[in-house]
Structure formats: C-alpha cells, structure tokens
DOFINU-139632 format. One line per field, with one value per atom (N, C-alpha, C): residue number from 1; chain; x, y negated, z negated; atom name; residue in one letter. Coordinates in steps of 0.05 Angstrom, whole numbers, plus 5000, padded with zeros to 4 digits. Example, Ala and Ser with C-alpha at 12.3 -4.5 7.8 and 13.67 -1.06 7.14 Angstrom:
% residues 2
marnu: [1_1_1_2_2_2] $
kolnu: [A_A_A_A_A_A] $
xx: [5264_5246_5264_5257_5273_5258] $
yy: [5114_5090_5066_5045_5021_4999] $
zz: [4844_4844_4844_4858_4857_4843] $
badren: [N_CA_C_N_CA_C] $
drenkol: [A_A_A_S_S_S] $
% end
This chain:
% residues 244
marnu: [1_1_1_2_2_2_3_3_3_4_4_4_5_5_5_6_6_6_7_7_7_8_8_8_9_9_9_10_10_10_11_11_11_12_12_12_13_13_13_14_14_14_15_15_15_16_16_16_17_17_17_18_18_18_19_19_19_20_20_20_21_21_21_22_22_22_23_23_23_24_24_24_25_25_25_26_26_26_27_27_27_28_28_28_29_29_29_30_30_30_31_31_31_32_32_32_33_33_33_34_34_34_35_35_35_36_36_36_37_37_37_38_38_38_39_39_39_40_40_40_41_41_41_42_42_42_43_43_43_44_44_44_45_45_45_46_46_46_47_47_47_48_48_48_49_49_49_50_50_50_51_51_51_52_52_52_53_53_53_54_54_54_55_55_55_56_56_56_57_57_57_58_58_58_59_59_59_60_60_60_61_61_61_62_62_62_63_63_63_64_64_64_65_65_65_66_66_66_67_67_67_68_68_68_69_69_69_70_70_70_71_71_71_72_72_72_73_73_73_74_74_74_75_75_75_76_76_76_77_77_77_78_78_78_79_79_79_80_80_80_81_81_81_82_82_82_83_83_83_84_84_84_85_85_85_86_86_86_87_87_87_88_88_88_89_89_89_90_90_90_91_91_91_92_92_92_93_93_93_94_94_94_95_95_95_96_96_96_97_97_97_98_98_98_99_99_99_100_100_100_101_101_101_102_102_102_103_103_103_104_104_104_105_105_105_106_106_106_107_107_107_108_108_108_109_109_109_110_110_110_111_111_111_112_112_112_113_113_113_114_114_114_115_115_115_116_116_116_117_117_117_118_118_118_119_119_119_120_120_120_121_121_121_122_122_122_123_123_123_124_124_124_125_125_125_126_126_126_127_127_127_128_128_128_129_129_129_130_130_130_131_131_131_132_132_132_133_133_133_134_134_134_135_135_135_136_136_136_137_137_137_138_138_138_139_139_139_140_140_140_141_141_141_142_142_142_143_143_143_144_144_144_145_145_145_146_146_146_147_147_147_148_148_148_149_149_149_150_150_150_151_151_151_152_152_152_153_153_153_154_154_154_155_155_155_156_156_156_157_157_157_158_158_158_159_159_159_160_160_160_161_161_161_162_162_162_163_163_163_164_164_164_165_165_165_166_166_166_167_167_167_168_168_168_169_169_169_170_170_170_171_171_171_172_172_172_173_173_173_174_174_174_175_175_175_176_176_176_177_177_177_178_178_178_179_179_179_180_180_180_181_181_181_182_182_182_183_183_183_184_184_184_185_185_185_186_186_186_187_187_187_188_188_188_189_189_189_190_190_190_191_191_191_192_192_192_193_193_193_194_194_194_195_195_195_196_196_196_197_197_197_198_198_198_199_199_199_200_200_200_201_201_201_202_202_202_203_203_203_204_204_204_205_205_205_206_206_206_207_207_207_208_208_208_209_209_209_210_210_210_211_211_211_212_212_212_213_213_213_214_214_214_215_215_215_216_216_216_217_217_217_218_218_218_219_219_219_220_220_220_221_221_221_222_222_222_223_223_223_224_224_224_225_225_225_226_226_226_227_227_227_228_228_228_229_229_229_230_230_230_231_231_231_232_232_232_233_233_233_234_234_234_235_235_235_236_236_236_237_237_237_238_238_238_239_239_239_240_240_240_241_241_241_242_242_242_243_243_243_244_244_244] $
kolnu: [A_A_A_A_A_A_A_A_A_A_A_A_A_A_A_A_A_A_A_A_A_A_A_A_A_A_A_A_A_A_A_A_A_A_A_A_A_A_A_A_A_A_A_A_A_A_A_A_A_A_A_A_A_A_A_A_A_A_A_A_A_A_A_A_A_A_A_A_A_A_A_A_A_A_A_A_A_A_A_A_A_A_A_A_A_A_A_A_A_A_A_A_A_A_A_A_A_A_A_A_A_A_A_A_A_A_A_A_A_A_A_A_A_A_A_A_A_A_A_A_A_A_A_A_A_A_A_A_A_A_A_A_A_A_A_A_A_A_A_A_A_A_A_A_A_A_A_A_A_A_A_A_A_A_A_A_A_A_A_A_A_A_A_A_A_A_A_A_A_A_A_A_A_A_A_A_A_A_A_A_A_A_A_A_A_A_A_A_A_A_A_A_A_A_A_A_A_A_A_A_A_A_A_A_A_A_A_A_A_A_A_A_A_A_A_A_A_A_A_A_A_A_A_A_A_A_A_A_A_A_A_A_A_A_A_A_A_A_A_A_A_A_A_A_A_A_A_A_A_A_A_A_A_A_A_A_A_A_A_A_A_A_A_A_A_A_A_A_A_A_A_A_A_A_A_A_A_A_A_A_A_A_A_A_A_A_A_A_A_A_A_A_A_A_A_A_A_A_A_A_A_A_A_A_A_A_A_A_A_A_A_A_A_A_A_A_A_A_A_A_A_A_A_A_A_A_A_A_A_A_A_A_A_A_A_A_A_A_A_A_A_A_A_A_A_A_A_A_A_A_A_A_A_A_A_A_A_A_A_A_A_A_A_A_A_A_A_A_A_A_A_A_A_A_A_A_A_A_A_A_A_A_A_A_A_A_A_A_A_A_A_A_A_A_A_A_A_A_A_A_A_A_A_A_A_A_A_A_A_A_A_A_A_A_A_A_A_A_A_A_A_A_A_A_A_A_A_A_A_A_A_A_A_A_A_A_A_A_A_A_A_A_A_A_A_A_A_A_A_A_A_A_A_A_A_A_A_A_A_A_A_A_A_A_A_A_A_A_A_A_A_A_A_A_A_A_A_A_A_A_A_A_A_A_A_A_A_A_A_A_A_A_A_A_A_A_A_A_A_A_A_A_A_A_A_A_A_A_A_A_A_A_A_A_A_A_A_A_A_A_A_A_A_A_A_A_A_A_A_A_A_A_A_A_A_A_A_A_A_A_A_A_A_A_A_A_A_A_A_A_A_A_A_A_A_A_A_A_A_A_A_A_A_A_A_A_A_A_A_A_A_A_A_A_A_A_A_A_A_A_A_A_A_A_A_A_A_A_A_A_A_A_A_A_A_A_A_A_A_A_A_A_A_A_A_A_A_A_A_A_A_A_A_A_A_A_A_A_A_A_A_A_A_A_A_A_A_A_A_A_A_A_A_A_A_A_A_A_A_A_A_A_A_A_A_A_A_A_A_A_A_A_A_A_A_A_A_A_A_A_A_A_A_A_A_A_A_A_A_A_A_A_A_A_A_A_A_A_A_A_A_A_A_A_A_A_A_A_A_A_A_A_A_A_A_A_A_A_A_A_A_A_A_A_A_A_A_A_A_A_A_A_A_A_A_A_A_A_A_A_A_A_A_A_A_A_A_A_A_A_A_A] $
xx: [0990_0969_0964_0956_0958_0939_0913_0882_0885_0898_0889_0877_0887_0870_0856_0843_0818_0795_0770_0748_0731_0722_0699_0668_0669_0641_0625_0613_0589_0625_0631_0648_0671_0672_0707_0714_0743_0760_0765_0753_0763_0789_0806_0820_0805_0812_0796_0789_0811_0810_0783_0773_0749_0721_0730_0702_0697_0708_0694_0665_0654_0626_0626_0655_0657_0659_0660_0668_0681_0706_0721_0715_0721_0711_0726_0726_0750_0736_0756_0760_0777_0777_0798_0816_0843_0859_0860_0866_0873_0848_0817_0798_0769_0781_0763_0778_0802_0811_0838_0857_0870_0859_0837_0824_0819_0802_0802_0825_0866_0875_0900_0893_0916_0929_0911_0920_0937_0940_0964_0992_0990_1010_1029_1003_1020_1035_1023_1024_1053_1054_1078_1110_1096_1121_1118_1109_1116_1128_1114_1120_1142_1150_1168_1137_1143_1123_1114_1134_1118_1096_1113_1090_1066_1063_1038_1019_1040_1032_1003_1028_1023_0995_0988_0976_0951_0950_0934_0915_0927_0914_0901_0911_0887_0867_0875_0853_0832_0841_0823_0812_0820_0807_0787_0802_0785_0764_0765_0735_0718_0726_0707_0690_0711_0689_0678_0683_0666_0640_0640_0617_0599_0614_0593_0577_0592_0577_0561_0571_0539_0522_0529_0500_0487_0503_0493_0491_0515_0510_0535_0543_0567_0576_0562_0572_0601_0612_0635_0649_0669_0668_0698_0715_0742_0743_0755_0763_0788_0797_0816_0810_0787_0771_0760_0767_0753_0727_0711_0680_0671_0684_0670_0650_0677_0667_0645_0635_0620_0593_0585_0566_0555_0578_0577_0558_0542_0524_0536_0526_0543_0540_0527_0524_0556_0557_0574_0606_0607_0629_0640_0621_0624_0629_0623_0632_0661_0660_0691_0711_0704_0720_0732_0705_0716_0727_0716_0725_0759_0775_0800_0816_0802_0821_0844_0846_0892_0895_0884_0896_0919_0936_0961_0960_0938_0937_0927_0902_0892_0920_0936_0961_0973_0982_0994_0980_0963_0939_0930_0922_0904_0918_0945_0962_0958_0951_0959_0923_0905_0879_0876_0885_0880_0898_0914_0925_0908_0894_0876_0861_0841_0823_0833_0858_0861_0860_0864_0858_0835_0818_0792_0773_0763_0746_0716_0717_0702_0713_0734_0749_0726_0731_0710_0721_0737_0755_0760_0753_0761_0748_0728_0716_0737_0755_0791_0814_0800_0825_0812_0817_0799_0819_0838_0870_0874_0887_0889_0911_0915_0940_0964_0978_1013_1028_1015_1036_1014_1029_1015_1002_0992_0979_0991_1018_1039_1053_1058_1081_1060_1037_1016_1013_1008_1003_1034_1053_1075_1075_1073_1079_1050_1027_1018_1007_1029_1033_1049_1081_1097_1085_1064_1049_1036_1019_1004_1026_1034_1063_1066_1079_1090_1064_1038_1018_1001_1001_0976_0979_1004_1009_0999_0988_0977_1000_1028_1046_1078_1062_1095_1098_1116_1129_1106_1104_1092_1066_1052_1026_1020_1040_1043_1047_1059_1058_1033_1023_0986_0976_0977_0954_0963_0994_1002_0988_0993_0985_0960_0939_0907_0904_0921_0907_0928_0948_0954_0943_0923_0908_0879_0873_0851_0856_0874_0884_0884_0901_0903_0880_0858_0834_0815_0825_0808_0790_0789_0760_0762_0802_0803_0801_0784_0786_0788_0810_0817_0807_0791_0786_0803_0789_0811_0817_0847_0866_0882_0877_0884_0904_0934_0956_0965_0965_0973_1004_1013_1037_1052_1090_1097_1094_1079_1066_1108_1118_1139_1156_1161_1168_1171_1138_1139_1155_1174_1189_1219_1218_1232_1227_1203_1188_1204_1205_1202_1221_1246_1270_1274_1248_1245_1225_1223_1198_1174_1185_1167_1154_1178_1159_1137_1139_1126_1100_1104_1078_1065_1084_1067_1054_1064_1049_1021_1013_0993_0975_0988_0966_0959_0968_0958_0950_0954_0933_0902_0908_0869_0862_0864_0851_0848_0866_0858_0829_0831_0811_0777_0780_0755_0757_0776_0773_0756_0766_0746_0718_0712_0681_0670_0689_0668_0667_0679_0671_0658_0642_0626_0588_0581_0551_0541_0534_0533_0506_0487_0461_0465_0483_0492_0524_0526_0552_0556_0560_0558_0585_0610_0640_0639_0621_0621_0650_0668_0688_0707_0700_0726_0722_0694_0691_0710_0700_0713_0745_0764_0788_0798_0786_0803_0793_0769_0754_0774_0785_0802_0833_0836_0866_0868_0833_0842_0844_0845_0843_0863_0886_0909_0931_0946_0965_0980_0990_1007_0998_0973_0980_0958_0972_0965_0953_0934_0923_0927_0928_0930_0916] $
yy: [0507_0525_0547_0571_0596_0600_0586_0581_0560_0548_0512_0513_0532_0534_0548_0567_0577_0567_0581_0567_0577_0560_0567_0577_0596_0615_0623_0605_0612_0615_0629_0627_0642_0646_0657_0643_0647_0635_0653_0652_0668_0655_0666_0657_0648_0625_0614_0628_0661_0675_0688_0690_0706_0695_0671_0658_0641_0653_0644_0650_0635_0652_0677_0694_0720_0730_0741_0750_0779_0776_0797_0828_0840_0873_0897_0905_0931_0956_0961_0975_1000_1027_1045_1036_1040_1029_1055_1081_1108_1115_1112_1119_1101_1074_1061_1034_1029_1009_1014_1036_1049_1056_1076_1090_1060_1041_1014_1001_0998_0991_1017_1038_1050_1059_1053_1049_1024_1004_0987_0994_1024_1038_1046_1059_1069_1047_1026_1003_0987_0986_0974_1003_1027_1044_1045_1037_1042_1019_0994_0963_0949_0924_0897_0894_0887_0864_0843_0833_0811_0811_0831_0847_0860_0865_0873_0853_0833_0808_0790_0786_0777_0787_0814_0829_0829_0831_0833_0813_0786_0764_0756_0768_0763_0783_0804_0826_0812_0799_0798_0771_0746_0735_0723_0745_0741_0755_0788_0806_0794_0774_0759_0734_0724_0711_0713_0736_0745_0762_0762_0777_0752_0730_0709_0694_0701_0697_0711_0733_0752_0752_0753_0754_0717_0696_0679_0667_0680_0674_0673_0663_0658_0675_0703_0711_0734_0733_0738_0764_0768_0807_0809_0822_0827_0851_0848_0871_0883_0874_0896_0921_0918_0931_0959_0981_0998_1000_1002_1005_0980_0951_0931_0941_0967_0975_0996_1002_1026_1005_0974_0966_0950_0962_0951_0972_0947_0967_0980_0995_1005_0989_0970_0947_0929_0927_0907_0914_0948_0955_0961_0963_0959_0928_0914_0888_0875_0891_0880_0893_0922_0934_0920_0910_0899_0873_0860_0831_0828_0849_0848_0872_0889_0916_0899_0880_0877_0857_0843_0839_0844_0827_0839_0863_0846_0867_0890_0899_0918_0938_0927_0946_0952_0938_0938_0971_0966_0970_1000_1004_1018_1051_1050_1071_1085_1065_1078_1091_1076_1090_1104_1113_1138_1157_1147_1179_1180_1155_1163_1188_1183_1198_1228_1233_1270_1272_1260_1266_1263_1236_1234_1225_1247_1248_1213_1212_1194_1172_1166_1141_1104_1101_1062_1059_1058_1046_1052_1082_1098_1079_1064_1045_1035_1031_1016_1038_1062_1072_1097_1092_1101_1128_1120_1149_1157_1190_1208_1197_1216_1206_1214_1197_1208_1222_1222_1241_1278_1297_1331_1319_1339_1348_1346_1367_1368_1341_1322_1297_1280_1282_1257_1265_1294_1305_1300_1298_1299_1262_1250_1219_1208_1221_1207_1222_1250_1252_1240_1230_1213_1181_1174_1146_1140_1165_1176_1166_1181_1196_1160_1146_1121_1094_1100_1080_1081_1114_1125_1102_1081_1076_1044_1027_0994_0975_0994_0977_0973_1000_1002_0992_0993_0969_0975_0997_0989_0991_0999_0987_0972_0945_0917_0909_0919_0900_0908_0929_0924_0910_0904_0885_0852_0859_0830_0822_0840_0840_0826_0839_0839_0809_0797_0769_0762_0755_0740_0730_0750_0755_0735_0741_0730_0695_0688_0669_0647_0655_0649_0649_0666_0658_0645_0627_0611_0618_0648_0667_0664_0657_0660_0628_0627_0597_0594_0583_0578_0555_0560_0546_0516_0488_0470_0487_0475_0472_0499_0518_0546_0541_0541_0540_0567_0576_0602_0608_0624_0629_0620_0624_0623_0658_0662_0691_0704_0683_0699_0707_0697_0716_0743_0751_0793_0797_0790_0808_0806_0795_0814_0832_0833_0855_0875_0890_0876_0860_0855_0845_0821_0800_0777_0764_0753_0745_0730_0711_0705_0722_0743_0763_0776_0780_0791_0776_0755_0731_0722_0744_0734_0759_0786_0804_0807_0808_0798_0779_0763_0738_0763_0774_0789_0814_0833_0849_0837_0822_0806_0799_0785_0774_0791_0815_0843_0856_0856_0866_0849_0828_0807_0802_0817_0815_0846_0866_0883_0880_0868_0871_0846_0818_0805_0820_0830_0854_0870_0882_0897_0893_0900_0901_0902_0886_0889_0907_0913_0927_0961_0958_0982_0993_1002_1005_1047_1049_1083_1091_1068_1089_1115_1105_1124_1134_1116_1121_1124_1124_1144_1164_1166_1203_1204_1199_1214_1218_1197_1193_1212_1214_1239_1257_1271_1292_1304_1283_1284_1290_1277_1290_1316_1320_1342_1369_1360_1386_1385_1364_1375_1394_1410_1420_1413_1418_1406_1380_1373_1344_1346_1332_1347_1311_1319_1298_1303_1290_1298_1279] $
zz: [6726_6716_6736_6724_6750_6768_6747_6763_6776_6781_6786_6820_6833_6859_6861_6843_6844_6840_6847_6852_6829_6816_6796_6802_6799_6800_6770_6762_6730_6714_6700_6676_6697_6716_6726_6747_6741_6768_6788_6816_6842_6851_6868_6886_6911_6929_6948_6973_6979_6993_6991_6962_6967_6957_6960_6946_6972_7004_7028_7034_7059_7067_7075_7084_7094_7059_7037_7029_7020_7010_7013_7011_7021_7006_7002_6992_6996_7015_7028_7044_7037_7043_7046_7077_7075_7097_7114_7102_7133_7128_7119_7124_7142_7141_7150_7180_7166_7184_7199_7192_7202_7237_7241_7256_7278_7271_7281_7298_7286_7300_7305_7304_7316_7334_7354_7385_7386_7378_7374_7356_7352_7335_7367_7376_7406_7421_7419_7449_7428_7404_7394_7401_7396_7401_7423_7451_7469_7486_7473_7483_7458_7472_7452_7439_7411_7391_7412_7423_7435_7463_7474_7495_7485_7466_7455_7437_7427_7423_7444_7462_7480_7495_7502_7520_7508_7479_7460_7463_7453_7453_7482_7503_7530_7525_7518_7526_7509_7477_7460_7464_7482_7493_7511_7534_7552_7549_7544_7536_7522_7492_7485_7499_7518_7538_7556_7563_7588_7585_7556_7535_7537_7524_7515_7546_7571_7587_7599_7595_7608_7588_7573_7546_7547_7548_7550_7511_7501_7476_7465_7434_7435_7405_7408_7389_7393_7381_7375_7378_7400_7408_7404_7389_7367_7386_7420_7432_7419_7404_7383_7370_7362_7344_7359_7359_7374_7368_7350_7339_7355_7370_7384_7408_7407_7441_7449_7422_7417_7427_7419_7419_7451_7472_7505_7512_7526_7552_7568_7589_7614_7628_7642_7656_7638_7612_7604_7612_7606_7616_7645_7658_7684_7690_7691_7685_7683_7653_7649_7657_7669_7683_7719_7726_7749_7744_7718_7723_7720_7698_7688_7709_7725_7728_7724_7739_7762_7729_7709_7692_7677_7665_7658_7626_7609_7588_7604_7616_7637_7644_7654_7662_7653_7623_7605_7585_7580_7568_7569_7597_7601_7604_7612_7610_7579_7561_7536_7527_7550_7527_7556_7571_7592_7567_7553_7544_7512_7500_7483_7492_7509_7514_7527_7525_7525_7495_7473_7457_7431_7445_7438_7460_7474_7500_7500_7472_7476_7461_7463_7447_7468_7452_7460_7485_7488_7513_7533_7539_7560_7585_7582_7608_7623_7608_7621_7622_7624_7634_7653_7673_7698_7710_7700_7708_7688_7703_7684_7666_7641_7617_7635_7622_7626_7617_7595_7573_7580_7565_7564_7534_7521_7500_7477_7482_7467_7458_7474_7479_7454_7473_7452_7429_7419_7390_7367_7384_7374_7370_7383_7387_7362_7364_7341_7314_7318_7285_7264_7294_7279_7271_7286_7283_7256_7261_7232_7208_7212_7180_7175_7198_7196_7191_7196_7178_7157_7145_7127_7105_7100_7083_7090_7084_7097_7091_7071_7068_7079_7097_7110_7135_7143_7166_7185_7200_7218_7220_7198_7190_7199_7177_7174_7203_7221_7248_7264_7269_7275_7258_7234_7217_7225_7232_7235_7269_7289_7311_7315_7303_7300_7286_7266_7258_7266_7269_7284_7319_7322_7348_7349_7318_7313_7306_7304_7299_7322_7343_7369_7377_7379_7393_7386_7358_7340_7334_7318_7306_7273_7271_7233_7227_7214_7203_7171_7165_7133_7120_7098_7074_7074_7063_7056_7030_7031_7006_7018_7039_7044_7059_7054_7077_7078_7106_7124_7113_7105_7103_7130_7130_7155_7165_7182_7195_7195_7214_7229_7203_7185_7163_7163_7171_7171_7186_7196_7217_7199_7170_7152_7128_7140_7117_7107_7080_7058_7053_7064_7043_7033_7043_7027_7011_6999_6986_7001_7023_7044_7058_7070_7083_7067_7050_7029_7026_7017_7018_7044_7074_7097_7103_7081_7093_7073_7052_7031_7049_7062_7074_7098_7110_7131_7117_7105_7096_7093_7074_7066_7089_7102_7123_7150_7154_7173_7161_7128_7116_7127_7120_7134_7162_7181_7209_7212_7197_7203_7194_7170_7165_7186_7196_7215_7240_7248_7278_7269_7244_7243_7228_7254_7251_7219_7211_7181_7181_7194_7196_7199_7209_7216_7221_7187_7185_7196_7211_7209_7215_7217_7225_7242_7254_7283_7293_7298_7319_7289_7265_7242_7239_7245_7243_7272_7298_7315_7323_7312_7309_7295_7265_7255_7261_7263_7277_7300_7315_7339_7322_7304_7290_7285_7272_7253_7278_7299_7321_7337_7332_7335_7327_7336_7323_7303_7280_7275_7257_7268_7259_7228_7204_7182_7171_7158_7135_7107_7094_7060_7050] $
badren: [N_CA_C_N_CA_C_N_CA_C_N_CA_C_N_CA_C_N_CA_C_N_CA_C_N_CA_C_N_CA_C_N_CA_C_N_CA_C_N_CA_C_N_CA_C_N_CA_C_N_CA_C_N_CA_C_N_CA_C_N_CA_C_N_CA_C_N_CA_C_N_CA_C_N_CA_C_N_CA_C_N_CA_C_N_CA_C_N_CA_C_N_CA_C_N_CA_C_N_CA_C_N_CA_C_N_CA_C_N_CA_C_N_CA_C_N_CA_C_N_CA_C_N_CA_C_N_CA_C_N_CA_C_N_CA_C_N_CA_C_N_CA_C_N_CA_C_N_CA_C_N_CA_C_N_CA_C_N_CA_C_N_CA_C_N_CA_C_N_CA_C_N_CA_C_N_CA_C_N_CA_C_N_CA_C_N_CA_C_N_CA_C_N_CA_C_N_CA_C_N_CA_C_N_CA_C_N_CA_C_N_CA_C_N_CA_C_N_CA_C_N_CA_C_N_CA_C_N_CA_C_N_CA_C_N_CA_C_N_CA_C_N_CA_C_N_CA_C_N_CA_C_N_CA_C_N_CA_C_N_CA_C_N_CA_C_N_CA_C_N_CA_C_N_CA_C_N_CA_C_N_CA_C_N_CA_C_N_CA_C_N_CA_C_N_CA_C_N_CA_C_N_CA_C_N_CA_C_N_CA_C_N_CA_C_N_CA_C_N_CA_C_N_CA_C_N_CA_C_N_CA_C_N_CA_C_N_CA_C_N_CA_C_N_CA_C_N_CA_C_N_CA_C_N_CA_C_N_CA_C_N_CA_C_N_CA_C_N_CA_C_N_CA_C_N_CA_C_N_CA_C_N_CA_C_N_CA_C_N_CA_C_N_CA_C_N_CA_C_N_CA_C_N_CA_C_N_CA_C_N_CA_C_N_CA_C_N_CA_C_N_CA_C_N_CA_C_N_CA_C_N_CA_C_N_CA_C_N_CA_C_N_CA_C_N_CA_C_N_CA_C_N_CA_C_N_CA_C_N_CA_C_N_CA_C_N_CA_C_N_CA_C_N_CA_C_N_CA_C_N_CA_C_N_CA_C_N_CA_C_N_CA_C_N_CA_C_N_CA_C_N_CA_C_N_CA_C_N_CA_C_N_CA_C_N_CA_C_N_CA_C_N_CA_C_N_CA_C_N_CA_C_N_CA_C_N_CA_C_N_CA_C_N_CA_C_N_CA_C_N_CA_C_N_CA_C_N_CA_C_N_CA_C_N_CA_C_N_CA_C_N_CA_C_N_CA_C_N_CA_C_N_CA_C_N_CA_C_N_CA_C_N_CA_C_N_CA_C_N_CA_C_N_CA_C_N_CA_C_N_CA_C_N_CA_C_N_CA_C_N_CA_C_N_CA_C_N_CA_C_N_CA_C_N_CA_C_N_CA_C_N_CA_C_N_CA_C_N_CA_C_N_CA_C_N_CA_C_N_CA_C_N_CA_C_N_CA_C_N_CA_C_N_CA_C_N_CA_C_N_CA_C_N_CA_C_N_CA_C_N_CA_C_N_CA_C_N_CA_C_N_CA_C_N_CA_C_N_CA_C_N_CA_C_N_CA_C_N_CA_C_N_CA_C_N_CA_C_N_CA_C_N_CA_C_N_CA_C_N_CA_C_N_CA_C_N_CA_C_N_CA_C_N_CA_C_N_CA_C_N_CA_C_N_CA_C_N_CA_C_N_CA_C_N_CA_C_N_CA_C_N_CA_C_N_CA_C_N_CA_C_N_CA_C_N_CA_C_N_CA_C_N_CA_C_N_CA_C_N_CA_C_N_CA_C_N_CA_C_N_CA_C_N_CA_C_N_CA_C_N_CA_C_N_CA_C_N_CA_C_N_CA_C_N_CA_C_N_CA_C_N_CA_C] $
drenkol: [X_X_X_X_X_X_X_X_X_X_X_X_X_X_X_X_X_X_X_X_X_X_X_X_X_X_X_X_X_X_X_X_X_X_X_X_X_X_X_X_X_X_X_X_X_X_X_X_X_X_X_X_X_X_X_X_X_X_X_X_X_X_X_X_X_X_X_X_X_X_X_X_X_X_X_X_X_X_X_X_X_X_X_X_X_X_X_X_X_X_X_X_X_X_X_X_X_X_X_X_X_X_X_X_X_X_X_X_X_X_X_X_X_X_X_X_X_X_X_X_X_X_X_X_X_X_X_X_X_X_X_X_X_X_X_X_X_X_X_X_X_X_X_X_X_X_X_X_X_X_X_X_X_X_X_X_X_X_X_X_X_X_X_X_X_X_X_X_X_X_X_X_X_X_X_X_X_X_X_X_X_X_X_X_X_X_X_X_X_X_X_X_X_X_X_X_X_X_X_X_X_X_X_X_X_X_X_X_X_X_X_X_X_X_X_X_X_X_X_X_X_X_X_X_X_X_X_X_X_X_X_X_X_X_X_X_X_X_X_X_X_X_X_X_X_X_X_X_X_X_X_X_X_X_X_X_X_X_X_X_X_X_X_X_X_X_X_X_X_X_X_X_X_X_X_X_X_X_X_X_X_X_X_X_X_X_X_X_X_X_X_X_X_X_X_X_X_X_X_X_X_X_X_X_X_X_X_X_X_X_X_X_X_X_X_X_X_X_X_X_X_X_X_X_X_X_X_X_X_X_X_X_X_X_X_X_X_X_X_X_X_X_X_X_X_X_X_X_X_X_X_X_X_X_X_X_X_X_X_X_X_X_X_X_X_X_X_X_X_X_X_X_X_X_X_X_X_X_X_X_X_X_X_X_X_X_X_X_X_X_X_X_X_X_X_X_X_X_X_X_X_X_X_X_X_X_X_X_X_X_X_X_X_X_X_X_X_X_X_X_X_X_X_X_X_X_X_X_X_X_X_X_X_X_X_X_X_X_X_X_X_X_X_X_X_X_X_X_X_X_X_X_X_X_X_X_X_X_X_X_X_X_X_X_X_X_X_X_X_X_X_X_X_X_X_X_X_X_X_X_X_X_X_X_X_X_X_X_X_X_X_X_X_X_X_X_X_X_X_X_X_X_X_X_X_X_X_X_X_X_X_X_X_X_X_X_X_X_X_X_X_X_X_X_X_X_X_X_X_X_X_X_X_X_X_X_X_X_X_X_X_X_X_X_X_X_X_X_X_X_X_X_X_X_X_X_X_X_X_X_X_X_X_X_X_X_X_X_X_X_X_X_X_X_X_X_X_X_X_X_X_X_X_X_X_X_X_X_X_X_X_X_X_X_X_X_X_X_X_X_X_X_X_X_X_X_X_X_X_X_X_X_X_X_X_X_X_X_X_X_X_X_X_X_X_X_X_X_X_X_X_X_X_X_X_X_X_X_X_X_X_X_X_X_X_X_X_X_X_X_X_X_X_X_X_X_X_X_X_X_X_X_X_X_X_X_X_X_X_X_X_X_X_X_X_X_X_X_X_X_X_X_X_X_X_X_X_X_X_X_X_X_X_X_X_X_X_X_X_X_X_X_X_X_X_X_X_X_X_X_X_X_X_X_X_X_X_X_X_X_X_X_X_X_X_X_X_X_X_X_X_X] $
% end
C-alpha cells in the first residue's frame, strides 16, 4: 500500500518526514538557503569532499560546544549556518577566536572567509579570519560567479554536495534525529548523483532534511534574512556577476 507509512492526521495521510515536532516548510533554495551554505561551494572547489567533510564537522562541533559552555546552556549553535553567527556576542567571538585560532578547520577554514569578506565586508565570520584575502577582486568575482551558475539550481551536483556536507554534518554531531520507522538512506550513494536510483533516493533524503536544518538554526522569533539580503546585495555589486 503507498500510505502504509504514513501518518494519519484528522482524514489525511502525511509522510513521517513531516508529521515530526520540527515540521517541514518550504523554503526558496537561491533565495533563502543557498546564501546560508555557500561558502562551502568555495571550501569544496578549493578542498577534497572529504577535507571539507571532515573540517566541517569540527568547526561545527566544537563551536557548538564551546557555546554551550560559556552560555552555560545547551542550546544548539549549527556553525555551518552563516545567520548562526550573526547571533554571537563580541565577548563570544572573541572567545572562539582564541579558543580554535591553531585549529585544523581554523586553517583550513579561515583562508576561505578572509577572502569572503573582500567581497561581503560584513559576512558572519569574518571573526575567524583575521588575514587579509588571497585571492584580487577579480579572481573571487570570477570564482563565485562560476559557483553561483553551478548551485542556483538545489539539484545539481554541487548544490547537492553542500546540502550533503551540512547534514551529513548535522548528523555526526547528533543534532538530526529520525523518527521510529524512519531509515536514513545509504548517504554515500550521492557521490553517484544522478545516475542511480539510490543516489537519487540519497539525495531527496538530503534535500528535506538541509531544509529542517535551516529552519532549526533559525530564531523562529525573528526571522529577518539579514545575511540574504547582504550576500546578494554583495553579488549584485559584482561585475559580471548576473542573477536572473
């Protein structure tokens, strides 16, 4: 039967994905959650998947606990998420600046949001990147128009490996927790996106659930996409670099 694992709500059947306590929402992808992970567009063209894998999941571990100890509380900080960072004190970022500098994501890391910020002076992150960029004006405008071109779309490859990046991130730091009866696709699949049916059914499982990693990192009281205005605000004042 096609319902048989869906959940009954008054006279309809949900799927169990959205009849969680987060529930689902739609989102625009290059207007709302795009802007969120595309600095992991840079750190994948410039790193292996698995180095960014890898680098990811400390940054996004450790920052979350070194949050829950200065605050003395255990709520939940998705340093993936650029809008996370919008909500740090200067005491908090000073903090985590000294506690991680010689860190490996930190080194990894921080090269790529020193060259954010020649192109968005106030990007979240600039707290961790204390040196100037590496790249000119030119190099960066050119490097993320081709980024652009290559994610506007949430279904093309390398979309799909920041969305995969980010929950598979959230995963590892035991933030995604699934429903009984809910089995996780096999994730490593996407890395034959599209040409199989698995991959296919591992990238669906990671779209939805990037979608509910952005609304739990975000302040439900105060939704204002602060840092999407300033991202494309920051596109639209490059050369060259075109929206449609």
């Amino acid at each position: 039967m096609v319902l048989e694992d869906h959940v009954s709500r008054g006279k309809k059947r949900i799927p169990k994905l959205l009849a969680g306590p987060i529930p689902f929402q739609d989102t625009t992808w290059h207007t709302e959650r795009l802007p969120e992970l595309f600095w992991l567009a840079i750190a994948l063209n410039r790193l292996s998947y698995r180095d960014v894998l890898e680098r990811s999941f400390e940054m996004a571990n450790e920052i979350d606990l070194s949050l829950r100890q200065i605050r003395g509380n255990e709520v939940v900080t998705r340093a993936l998420l650029m809008s996370e960072h919008l909500a740090l004190s200067v005491s908090e970022k000073q903090r985590l600046f000294t506690t991680h500098n010689n860190a490996p994501w930190m080194l990894a890391f921080s090269p790529i949001f020193a060259d954010l910020k020649l192109i968005w002076p106030e990007v979240p992150v600039a707290y961790l990147a204390p040196n100037p960029a590496n790249k000119s004006i030119d190099e960066l405008t050119a490097e993320v128009r081709e980024l652009l071109s290559a994610t506007m779309d949430r279904n093309d490859g390398l979309a799909i490996a920041i969305q995969s990046v980010a929950v598979m991130t959230e995963i590892r730091t035991g933030h995604l927790m699934f429903l009984n009866g809910v089995e996780p696709p096999d994730l490593n699949a996407v890395f034959d996106y599209p040409e199989t049916e698995a991959s296919q059914h591992a990238a669906g499982f990671i779209k939805v659930n990037c979608t509910s990693m952005i609304f739990r990192g975000r302040d439900k009281n105060k939704c204002d996409f602060d840092w999407q205005r300033m991202f494309w605000n920051g596109c639209f004042k490059l050369q060259g670099c075109e929206y449609d």
